[in-house]
N, C-alpha and C positions, 0 to 999 in steps of 0.2 A: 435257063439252067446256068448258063453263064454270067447271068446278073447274078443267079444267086450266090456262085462261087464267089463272084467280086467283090461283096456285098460279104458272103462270108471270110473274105482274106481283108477286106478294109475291118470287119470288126475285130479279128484276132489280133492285125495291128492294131490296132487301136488297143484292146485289152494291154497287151503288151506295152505299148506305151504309158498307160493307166497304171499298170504295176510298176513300172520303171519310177514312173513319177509317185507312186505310194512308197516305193523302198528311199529314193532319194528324199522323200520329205520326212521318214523314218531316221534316213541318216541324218538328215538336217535339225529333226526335231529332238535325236539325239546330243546333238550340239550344241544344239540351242538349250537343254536344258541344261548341260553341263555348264554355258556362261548365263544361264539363269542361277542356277549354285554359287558360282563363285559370285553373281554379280550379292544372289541372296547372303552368301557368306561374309561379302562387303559390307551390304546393308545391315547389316546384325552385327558385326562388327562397329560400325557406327552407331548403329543405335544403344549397345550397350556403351559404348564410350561416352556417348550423352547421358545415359542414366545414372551414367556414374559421376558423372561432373554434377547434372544435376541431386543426385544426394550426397556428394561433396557440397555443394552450391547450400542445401537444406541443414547438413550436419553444420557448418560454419553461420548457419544465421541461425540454427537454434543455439549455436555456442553465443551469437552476440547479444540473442534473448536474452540470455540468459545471465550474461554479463551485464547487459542492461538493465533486467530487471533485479539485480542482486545489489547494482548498484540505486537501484531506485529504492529500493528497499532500504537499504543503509540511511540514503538521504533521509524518508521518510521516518526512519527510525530516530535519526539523528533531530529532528525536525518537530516529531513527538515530543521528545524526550526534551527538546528546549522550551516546547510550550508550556509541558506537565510542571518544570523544575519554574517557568515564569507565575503558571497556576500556582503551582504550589508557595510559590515568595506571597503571591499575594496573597492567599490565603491566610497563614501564616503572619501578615502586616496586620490583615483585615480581626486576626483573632487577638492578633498584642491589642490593638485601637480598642476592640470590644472589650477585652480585660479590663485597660485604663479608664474605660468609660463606667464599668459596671464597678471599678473600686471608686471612684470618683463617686459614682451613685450610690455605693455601698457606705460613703463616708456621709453623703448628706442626706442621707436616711436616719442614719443613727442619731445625727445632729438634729433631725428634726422629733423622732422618740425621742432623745433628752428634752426638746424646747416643749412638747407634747408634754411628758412627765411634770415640766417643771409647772405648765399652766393649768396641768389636772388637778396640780399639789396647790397652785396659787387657787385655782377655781375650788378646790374644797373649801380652802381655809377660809374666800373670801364671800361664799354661799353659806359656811357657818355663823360667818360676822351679818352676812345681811337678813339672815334669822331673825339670830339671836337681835340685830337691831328694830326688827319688824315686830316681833314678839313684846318688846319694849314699848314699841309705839303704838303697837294694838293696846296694850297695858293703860299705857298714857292716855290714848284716846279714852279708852274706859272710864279712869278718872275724871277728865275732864268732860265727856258727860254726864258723869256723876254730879258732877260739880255742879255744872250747867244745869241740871233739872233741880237741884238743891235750890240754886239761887233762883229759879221757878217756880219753887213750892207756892208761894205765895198768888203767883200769877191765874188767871182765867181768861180764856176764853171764850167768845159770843160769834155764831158762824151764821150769817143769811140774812145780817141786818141790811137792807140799801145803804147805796151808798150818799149821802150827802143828807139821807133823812133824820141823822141825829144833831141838824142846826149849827148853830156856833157852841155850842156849850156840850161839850160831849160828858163830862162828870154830871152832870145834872140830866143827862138825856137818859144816864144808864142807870142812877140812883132811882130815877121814877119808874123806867120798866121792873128794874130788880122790886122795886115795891108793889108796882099794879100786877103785872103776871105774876109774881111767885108767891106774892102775899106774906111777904114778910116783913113781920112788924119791927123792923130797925129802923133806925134815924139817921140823918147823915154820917153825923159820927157815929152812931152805932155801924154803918157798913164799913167805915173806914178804908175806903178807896183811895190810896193815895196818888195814883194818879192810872190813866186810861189814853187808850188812842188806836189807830187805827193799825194794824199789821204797817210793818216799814218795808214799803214795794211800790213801784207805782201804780198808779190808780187805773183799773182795768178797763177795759172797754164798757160803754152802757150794757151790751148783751152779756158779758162776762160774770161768772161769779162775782160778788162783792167781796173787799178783802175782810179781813177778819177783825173783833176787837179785840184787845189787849187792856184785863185790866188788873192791878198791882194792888191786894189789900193789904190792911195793915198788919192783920193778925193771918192765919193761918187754918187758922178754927172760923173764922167768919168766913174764908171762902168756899172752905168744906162743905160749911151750912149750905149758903148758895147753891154748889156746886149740886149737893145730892138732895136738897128740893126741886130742883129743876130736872132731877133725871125721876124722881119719884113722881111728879106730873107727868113725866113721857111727854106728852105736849106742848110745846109752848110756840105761843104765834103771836104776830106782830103786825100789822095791817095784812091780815089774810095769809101771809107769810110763815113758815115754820123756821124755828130759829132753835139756835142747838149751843149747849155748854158743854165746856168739857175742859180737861187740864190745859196749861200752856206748857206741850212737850217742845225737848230739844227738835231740831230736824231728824236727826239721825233717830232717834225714836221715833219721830213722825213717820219715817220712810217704815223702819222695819213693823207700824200699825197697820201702814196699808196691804201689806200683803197681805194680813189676814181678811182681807175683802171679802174675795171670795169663797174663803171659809166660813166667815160669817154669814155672808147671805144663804148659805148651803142652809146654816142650823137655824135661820128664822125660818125658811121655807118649813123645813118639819118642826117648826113651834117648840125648839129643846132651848133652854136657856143657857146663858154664855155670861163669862165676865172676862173685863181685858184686864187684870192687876200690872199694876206698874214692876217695869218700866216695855213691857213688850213681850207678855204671855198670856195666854189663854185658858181660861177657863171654862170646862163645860159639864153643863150637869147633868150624865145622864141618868137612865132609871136605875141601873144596877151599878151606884157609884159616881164620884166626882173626880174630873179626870183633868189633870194641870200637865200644860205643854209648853216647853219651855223656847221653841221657835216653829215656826209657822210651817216649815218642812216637817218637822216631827207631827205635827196637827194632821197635815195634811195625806202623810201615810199614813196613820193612825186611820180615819178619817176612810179611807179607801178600804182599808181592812174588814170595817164593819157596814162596809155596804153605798156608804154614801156617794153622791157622783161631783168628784173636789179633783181638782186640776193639781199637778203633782206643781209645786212651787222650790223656791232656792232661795235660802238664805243671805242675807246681804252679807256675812260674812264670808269670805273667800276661802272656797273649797283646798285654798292653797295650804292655811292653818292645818287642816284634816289631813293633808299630807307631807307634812314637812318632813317624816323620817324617806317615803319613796321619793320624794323631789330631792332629794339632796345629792350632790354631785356625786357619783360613784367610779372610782378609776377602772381602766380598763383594764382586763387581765394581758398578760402578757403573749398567752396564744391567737 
């Protein structure tokens, strides 16, 4: 029993002390929070003193942004502004240069249409003059184989004799053939040969055609004779050889005969009759009519029309004649 009293007066002290020490740390925690306040009223104190410096510290470096950058701005501006006005000189240089160039170019342009004009105007005048000079010389030539077949009338031809077989004495070689083949009853003088000889060329190769004869009578009627008994034979041969008469033409006749070649071999093939009349046209007889062609292109489309198979041919005269009014120099319009 008396433990327990002791036991319950040790706990009441104790409680009692327990409360002593709750009320003093009440008061102390009183106190303590009182210089917790002001220490907090310090601290916030300070700290708004900082936040303020610091957005003093922020307002002042956005002012020196801002200064900075208004001055960067300017420079920049300033800076543009000296390149654009440097752009712009030379732009400005580069268009005067281009003007100068392009009136320079606009000056020797015209100078060259003037030098143009003047050579369209020389080039007509001087395509007129070489016409009209060609035209003359076409003319001339004309006459002069005129001429030349005139001072030929007389002359004959003999084409296939060998060469070397008429001996030494060619008037006498040709006086006997003219007698033995043609059968014509003249006499020396009577054929009146005044002189003969061989084509003037050199003498061809053994395998070569042989050149031609050449022979000059006195009258004109005596070679005709000749001439058209030997074409009225059709045949005439000479050591197994066929040998052929015919005019002594100019060249130039000669050339524009032979194109009729292959016209003519067209019309012996179909067996139609033909005549070549001097100096270089054709004749052909057909069933419904007689039909004269006066160059061998005109034959030769004729010729194609009615069925025949004849190669288109071209006149030795220069298709240039045919167009002397389109050939002629024409100036240029001015657009």
């Amino acid at each position: 029993m008396e433990g327990e009293k002791q036991k319950r007066g040790k706990n009441k002290t104790g409680l009692r002390r327990e409360k002593g020490e709750i009320i003093e740390d009440i008061d102390r925690g009183e106190e303590g929070r009182e210089k917790d306040c002001e220490q907090g009223k310090a601290s916030g104190e300070v700290a708004n003193s900082d936040i303020r410096a610091f957005r003093d510290e922020i307002r002042a470096f956005r002012a020196d942004f801002k200064n900075d950058m208004d001055e960067f701005r300017l420079a920049l501006q300033e800076e543009m502004q000296k390149e654009l006005n440097e752009f712009r000189e030379e732009i400005n240089q580069k268009f005067k240069d281009l003007s100068n160039d392009l009136q320079a170019t606009t000056v020797r342009v015209t100078e060259v249409e003037q030098r143009a004009a003047d050579i369209e105007e020389w080039n007509g005048a001087a395509s007129d003059a070489l016409l009209d000079i060609l035209e003359k010389q076409r003319e001339m030539q004309e006459k002069l184989t005129d001429l030349e077949s005139r001072s030929r009338r007389n002359n004959l031809r003999i084409y296939g004799i060998t060469e070397g077989s008429e001996g030494s004495n060619l008037q006498e070689f040709v006086t006997n053939l003219i007698k033995s083949e043609l059968g014509l009853p003249l006499s020396d003088t009577g054929l009146g040969i005044q002189r003969c000889h061989r084509a003037l060329a050199p003498k061809p190769p053994r395998d070569a055609p042989p050149r031609s004869l050449v022979l000059c009578f006195l009258e004109h009627r005596t070679k005709e004779q000749v001439l058209h008994t030997a074409w009225r034979k059709k045949e005439v041969r000479l050591e197994g050889k066929r040998i052929y008469f015919d005019h002594d033409y100019p060249s130039e006749i000669l050339m524009r005969r032979k194109i009729y070649a292959g016209i003519l071999k067209e019309l012996k093939t179909k067996c139609i009759r033909f005549q070549t009349p001097h100096p270089a046209k054709l004749k052909v007889f057909f069933e419904n009519g007689t039909k004269i062609y006066e160059s061998a292109a005109d034959a030769a489309k004729d010729l194609k029309k009615r069925g025949f198979s004849v190669e288109n041919v071209k006149d030795l005269d220069s298709t240039y004649w045919k167009q002397q009014n389109t050939a002629s120099w024409k100036r240029a319009s001015a657009d």
